[in-house]
TORSE-219201 format. One record per residue: y, x negated, z of N, C-alpha, C, O, CB in turn. Coordinates in steps of 0.001 Angstrom, whole numbers, plus 500000, padded with zeros to 6 digits. Glycine has a CB too. Layout:
REM residues N
YXZYXZYXZYXZYXZ...
***
This chain:
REM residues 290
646198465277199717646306466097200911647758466507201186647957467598201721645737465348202108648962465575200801650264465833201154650458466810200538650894467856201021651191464944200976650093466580199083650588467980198077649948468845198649650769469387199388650242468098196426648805469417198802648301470595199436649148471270200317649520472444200322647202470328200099649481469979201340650263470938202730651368471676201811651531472892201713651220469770204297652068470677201180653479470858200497653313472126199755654267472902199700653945469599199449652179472413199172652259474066198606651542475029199564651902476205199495651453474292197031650820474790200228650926475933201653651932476194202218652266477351202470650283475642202811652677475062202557654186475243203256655339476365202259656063477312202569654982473393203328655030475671200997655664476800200041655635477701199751656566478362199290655728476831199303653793478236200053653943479697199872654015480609200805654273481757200444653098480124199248653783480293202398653941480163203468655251480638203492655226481852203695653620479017203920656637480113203346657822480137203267658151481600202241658909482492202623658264478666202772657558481622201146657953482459200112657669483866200578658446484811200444657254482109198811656335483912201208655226484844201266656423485703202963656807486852203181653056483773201588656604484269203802657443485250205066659093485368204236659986485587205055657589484121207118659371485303203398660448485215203228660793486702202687661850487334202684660697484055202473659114487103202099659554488768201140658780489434202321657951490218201860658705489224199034658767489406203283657975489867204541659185490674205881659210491725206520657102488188205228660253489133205734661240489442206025662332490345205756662999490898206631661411488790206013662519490498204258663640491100203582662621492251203502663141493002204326664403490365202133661550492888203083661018494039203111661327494909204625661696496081204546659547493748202785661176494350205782661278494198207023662984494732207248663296495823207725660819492601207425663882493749206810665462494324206603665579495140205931666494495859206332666423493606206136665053495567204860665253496707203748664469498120204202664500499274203774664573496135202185663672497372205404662744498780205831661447499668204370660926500763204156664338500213206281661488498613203901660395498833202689659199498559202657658834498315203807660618498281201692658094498436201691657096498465201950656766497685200140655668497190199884656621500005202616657640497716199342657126496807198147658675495945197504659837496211197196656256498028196738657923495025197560658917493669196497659092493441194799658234492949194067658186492147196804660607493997194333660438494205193104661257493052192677662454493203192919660778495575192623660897491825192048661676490435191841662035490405190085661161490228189237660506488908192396663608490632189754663659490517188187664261489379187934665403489053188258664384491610187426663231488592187169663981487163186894663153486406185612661961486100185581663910486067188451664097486227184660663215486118183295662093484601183239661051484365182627664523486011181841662660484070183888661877482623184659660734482542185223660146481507185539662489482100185718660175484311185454659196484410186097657907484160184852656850483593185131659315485794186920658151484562183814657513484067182419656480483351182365655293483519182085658276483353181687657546481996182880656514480475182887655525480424184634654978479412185071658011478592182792655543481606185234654968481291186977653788482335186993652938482573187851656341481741188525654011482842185828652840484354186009651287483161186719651140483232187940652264485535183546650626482524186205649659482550186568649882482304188461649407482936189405648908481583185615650652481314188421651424480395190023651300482329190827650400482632191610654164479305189694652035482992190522652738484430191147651147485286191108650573485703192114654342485347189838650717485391189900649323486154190215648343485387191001647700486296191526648571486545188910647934484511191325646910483391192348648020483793193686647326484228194605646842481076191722649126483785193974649447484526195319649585485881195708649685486215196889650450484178195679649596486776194631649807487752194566648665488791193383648817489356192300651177487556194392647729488629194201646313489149193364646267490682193164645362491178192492644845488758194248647611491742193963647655493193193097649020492808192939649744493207193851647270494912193855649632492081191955651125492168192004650987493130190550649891493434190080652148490434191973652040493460190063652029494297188916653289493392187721654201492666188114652530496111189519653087493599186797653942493029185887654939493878184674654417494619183842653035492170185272655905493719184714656450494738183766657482493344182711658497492745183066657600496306184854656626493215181268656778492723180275658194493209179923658248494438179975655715492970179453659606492506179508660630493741178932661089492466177562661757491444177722662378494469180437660608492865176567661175491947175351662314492888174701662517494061175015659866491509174091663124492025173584664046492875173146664066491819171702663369490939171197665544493159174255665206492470171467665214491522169408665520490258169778666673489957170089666773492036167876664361489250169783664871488007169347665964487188169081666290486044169398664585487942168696666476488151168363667961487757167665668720487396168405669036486219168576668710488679167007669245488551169105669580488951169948669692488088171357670753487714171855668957489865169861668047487794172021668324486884173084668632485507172522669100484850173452667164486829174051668576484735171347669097483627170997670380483864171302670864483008172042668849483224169734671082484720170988672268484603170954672851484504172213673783483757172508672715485472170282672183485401173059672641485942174104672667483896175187673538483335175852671300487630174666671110483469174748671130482168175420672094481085174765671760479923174995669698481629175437672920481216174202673194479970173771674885480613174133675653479659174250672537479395172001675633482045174336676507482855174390676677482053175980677709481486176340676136484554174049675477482158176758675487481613178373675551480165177882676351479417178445673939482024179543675070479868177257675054478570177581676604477367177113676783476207177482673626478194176833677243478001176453678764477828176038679585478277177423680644477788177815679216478912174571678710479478178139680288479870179391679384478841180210680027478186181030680735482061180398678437478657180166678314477399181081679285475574180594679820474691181265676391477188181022679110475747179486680002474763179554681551475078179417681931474180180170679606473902178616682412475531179116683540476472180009683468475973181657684332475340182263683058478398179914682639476286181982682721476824183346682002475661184384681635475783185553681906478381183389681966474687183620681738472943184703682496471723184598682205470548184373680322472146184442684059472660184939684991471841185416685014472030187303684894473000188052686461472291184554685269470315187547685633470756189148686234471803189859685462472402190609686308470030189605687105472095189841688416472524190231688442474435189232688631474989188148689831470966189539688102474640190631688501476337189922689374477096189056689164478158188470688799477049190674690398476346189086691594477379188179691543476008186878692325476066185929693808477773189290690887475250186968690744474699185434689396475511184956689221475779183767690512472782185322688667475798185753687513476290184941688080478256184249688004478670183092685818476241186338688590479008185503689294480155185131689796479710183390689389480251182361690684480441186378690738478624183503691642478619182755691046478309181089691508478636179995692609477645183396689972477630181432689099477310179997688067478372179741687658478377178580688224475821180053687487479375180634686476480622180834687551481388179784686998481837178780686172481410182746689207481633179884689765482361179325689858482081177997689887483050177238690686482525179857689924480723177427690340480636176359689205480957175004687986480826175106690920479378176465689734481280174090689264481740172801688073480863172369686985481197171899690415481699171742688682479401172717687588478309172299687262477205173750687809476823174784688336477280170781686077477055173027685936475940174401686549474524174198686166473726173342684257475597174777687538474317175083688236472789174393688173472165173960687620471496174833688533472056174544688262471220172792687646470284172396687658468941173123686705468181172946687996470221171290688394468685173710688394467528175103687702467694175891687525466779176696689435467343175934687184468586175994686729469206177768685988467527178197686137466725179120684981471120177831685168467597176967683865466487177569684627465519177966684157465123179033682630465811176468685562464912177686686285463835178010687639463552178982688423462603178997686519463530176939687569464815179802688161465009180921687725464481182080686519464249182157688259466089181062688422464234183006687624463972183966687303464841185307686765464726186408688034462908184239688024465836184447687789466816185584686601467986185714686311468880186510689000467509185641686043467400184350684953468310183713683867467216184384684064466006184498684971468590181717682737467918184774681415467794184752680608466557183799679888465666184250681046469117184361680875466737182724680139465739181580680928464651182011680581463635181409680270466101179771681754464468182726682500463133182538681648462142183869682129461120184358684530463395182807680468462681184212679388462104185099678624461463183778678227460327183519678413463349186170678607462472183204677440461769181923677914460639180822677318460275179808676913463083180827679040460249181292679671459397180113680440459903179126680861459224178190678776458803179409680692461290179306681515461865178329680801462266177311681401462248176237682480461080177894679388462729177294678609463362176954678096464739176750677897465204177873678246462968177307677856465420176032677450466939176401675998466863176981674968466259176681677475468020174994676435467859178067675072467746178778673974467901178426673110467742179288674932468332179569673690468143177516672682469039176972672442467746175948671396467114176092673184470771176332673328467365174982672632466286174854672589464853175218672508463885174462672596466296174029672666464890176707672604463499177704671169463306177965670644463824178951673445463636179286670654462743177312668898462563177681667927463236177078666723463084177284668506462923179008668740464447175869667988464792175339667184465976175776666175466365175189667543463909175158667846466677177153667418467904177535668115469154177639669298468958177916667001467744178507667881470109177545668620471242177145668917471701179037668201472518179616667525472522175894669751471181179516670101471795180767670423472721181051670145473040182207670701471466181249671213473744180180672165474717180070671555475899179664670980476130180728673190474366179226671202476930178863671636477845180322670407477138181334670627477011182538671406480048180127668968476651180656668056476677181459667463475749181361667560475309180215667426477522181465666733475048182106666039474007181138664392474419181172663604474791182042666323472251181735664344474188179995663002474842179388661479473445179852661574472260180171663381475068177120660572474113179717659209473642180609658762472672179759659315472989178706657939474805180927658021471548179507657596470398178988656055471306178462654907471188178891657561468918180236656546472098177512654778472470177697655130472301175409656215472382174832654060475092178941653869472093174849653800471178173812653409472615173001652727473562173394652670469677173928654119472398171700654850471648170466656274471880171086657051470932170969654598472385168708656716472972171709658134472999171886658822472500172065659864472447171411658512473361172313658359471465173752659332470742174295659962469620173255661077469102173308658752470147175537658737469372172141659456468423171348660102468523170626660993467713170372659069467827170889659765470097169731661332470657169092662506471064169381663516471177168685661340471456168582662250471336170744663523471093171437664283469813171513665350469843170899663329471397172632664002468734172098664547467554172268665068467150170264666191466685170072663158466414173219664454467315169467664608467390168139665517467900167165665789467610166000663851467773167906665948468843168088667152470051167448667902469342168553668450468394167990666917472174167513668205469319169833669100468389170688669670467433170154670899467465170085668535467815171651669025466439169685669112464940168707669977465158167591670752464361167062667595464408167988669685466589167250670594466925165913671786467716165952672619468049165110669841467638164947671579467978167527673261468651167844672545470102167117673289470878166517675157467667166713671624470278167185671407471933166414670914472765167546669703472901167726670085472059164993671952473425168452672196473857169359671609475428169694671345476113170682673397473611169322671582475543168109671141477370168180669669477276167651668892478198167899672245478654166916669377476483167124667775475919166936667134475828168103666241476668168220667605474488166325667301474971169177666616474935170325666550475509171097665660475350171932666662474340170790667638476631171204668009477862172239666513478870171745665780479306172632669991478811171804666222479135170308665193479609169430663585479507169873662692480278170228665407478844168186663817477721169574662708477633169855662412477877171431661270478254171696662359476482169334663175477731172334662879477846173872662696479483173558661554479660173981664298477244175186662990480308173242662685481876173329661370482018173058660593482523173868663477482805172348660988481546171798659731481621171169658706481361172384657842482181172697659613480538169920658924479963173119657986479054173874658168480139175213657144480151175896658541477138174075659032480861175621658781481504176906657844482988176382656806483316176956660451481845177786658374483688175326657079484604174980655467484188174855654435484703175286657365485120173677655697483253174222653987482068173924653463482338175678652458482911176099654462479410173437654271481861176214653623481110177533652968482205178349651884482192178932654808480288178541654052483331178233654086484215179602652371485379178679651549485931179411656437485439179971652294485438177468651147485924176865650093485344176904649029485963176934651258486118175815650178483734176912649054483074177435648357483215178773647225483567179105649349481958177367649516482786179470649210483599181097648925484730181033650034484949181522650294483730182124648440485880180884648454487629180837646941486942180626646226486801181618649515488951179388646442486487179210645067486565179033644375485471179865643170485517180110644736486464177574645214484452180304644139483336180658643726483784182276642868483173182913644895481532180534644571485079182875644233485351183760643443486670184104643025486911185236645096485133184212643236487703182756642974488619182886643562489755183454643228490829183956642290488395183139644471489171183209645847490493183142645924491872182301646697491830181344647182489827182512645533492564182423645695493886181286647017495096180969647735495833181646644516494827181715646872494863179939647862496282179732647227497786180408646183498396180177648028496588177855648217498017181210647980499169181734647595499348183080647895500323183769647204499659181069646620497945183592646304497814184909647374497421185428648157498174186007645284497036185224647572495881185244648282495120186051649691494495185235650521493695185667647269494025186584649635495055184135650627494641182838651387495904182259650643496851182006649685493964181500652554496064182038653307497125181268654004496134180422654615495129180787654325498204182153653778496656179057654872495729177964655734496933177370655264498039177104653940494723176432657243496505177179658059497151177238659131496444176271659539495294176434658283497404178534659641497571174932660947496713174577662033497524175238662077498660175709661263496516172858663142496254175066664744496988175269665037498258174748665596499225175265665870496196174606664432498036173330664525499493172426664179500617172971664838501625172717663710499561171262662962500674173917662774501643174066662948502971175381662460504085175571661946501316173684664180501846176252665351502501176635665877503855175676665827505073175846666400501369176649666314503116174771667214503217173285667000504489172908667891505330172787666762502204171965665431504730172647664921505338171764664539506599172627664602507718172117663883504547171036664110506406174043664153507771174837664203507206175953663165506717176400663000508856174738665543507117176766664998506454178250664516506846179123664225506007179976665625506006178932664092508592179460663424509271180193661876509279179986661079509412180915663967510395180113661603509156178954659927509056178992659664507483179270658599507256179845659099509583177343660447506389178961659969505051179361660338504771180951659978503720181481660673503912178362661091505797181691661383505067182603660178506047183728659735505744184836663201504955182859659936507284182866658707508294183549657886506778183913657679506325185039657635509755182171657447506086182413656244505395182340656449504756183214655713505006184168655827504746181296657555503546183452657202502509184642657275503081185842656860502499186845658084501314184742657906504499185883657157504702187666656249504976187670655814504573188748657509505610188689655018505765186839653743506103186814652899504466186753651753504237187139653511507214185451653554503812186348653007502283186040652834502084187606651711502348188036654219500993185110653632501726188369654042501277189751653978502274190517654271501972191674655313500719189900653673503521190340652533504052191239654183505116192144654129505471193322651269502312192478655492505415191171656580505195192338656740506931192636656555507653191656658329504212191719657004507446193670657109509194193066658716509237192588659655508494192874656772510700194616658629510390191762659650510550191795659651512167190486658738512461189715660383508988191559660751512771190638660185514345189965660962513677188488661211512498188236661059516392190875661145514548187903662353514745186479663433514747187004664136513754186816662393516122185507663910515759187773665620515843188145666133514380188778667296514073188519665967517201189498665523513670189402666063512502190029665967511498189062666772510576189201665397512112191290664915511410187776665018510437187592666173510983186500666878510149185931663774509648187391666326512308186251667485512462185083668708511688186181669256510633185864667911514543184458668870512089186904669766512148187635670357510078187722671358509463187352669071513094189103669457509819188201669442508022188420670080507614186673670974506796186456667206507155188818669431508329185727669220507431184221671160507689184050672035506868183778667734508506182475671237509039184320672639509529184303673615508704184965674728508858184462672727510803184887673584507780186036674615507008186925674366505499186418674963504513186853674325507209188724673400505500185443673190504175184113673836504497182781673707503773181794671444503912183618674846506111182812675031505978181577674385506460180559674960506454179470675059505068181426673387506853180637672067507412179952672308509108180161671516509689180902670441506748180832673314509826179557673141511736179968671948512058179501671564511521178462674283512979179158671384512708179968670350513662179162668972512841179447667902513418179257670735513829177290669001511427179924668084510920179425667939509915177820667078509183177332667460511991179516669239510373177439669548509472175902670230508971176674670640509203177811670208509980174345670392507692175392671960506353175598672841507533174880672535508498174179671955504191174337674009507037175351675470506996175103675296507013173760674293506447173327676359505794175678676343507742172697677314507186171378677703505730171523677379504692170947678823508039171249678456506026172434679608504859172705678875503140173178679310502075172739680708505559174254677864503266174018676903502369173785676368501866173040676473500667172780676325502475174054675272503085172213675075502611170849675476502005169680674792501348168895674904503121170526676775502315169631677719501889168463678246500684169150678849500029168299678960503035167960678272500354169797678794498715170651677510497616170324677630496434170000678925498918172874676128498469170534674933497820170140674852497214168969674865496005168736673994498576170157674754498248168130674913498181167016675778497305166302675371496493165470675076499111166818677257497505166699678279496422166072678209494776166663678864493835166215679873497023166419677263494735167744677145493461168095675921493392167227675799492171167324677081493085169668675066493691166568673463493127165975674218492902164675673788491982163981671793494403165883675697493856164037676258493410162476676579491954162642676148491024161962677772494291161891677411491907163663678164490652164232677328489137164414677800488002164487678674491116165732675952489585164453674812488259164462675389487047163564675642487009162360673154488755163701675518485989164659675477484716163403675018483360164028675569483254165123677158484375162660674360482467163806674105481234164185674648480300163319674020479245163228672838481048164338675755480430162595676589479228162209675623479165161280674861480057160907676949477911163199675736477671160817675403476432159012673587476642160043672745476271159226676719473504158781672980476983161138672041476977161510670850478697161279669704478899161681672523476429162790671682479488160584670818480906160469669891481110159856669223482028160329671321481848160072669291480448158518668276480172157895666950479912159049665996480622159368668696478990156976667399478565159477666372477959160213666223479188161495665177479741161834666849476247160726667086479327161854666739479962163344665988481335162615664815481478162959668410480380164583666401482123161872665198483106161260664069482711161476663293483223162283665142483325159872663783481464160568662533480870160095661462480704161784660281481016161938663034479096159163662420480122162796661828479920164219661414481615164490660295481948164881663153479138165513662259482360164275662194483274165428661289484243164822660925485234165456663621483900165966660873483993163525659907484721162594658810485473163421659081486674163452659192483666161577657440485109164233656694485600164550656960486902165839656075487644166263655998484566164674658457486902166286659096487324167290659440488549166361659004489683166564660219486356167991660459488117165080661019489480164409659897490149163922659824491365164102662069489295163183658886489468163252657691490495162897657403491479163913657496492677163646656357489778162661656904490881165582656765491880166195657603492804166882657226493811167482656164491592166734659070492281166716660136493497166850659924494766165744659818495964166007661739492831166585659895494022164258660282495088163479658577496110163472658532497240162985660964494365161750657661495599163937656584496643164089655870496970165044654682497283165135655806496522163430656897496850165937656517497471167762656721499298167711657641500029167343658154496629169305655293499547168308655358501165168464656222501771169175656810501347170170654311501706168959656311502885168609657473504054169416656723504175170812655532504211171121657643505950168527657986504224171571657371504735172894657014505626173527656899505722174749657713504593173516656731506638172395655958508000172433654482507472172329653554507698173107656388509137171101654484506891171450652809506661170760652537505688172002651363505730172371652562505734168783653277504909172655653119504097173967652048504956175067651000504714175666654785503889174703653139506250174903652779506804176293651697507566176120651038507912177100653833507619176988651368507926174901649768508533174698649193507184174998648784507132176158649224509260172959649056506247174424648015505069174382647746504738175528646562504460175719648364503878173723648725504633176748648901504557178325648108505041178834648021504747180026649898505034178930647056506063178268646421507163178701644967506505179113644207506566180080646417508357177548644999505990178119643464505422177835643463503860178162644089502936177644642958505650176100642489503897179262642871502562179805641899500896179114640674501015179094642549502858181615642182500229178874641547499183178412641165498472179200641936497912179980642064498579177693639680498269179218638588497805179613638902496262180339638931496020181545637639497842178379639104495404179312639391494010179332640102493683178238640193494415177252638277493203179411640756492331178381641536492220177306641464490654176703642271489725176663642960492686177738640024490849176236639739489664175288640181489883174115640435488892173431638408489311175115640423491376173482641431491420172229642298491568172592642711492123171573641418492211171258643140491590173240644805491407173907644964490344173550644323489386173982645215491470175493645943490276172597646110488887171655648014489440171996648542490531172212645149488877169340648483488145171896650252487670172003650321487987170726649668487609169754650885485908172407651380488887170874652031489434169662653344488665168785654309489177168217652514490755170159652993487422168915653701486408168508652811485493168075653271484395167761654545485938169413651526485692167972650536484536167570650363483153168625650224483237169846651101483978166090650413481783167774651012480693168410652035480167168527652337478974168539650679480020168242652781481328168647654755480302168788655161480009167333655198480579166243654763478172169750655400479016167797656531477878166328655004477678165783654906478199164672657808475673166933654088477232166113652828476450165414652353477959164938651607477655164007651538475346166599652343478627164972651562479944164169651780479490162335651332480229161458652621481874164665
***
């Protein structure tokens, strides 16, 4: 009975909380971007029974890197004292003392890296106890194989958030838009047409040229100058004495990067709406266990 109250009270709280800020904003819909939301889809759809979902994946590669890129300025950046943390955020490398400072953070843990103090990946995030992962995580932790577990946690948040879509009857097109980074990339005016037609939002051509344009986007294309920054960061890819393996993890992810449809052929298919989605299968299979 306690727990009960304890999640009425919670959603209670949540529910006046976007009631409120809609209320200050003088609005009428709540748009929440937070990649965490992944593992809550079913929790968020049971409170929110027309909420809408907009899927945004990008290269694999890519977000490994990007999580484990955060998860280094996080350690940088958990020293007490502000102008020691400035002062190590600046440097080229992350100290090799840090852990054994005492002015650093880990020096709670025994002079430990946090991440592997107990065997949990704290940093950037800590990832959900949900099985085979959590244990290859703690596994690559044990082994100090840092860009391994960042991997497998990517893998395990695509798994999850696709499981949720079907176990709730979530559909593409109703209540679901799946979307890569790429396809910004590739035309950002017809994908960004799509998610306002998705979300129901008005808006003509000239404004949204206009909006894509104050992102950088002229015409509705990316930038040169973007692109080629893109680009020279995907040459630049490396996971250290660990790149073999992290391929090998992120395998069912790059398959469906390298044969995700154009977002032309998207926006015809958009057309035609799907029924139910008992063949709506995760385009990643089963994770690491596939």
């Amino acid at each position: 009975k306690k727990k009960k109250k304890k999640k009425k009270k919670k959603k209670k709280i949540l529910k006046d909380s976007i009631r409120l800020l809609l209320s200050h904003q003088k609005g009428n819909r709540f748009i929440n971007k937070n990649p965490l939301n992944g593992f809550r889809i079913g929790y968020l759809y049971k409170m929110f029974p027309d909420a809408k979902f907009i899927h945004i994946s990008r290269d694999p590669c890519k977000t490994t890197q990007s999580q484990r890129l955060m998860q280094q300025s996080f350690e940088r950046a958990c020293y007490f004292d502000e102008r020691e943390f400035r002062k190590a955020n600046m440097a080229p490398k992350i100290p090799k003392d840090a852990h054994l400072s005492k002015k650093h953070w880990s020096y709670l843990f025994h002079g430990q890296d946090m991440n592997r103090f107990g065997n949990q990946c704290w940093f950037p995030r800590l990832w959900p106890r949900t099985s085979p992962e959590h244990q290859k995580i703690n596994e690559y932790l044990k082994e100090n194989k840092q860009w391994c577990a960042n991997a497998v946690g990517v893998v395990q948040h695509e798994r999850v958030a696709w499981e949720a879509y079907q176990r709730n009857n979530i559909t593409e097109n109703k209540q679901l838009l799946t979307l890569w980074l790429d396809d910004l990339f590739e035309d950002a005016f017809v994908t960004m047409k799509k998610v306002f037609n998705f979300l129901e939002l008005k808006a003509n051509d000239e404004e949204l040229m206009e909006w894509l344009a104050r992102e950088d986007f002229q015409q509705g294309k990316v930038s040169d100058a973007r692109k080629s920054v893109t680009d020279l960061k995907h040459k630049q890819l490396s996971f250290e004495n660990e790149t073999e393996e992290v391929v090998d993890i992120l395998k069912p992810l790059i398959k469906a990067h390298q044969s995700r449809p154009s977002v032309h052929d998207k926006w015809n298919d958009s057309k035609s709406k799907i029924k139910d989605n008992k063949n709506q299968k995760s385009p990643i299979g089963n994770g690491i266990s596939d």
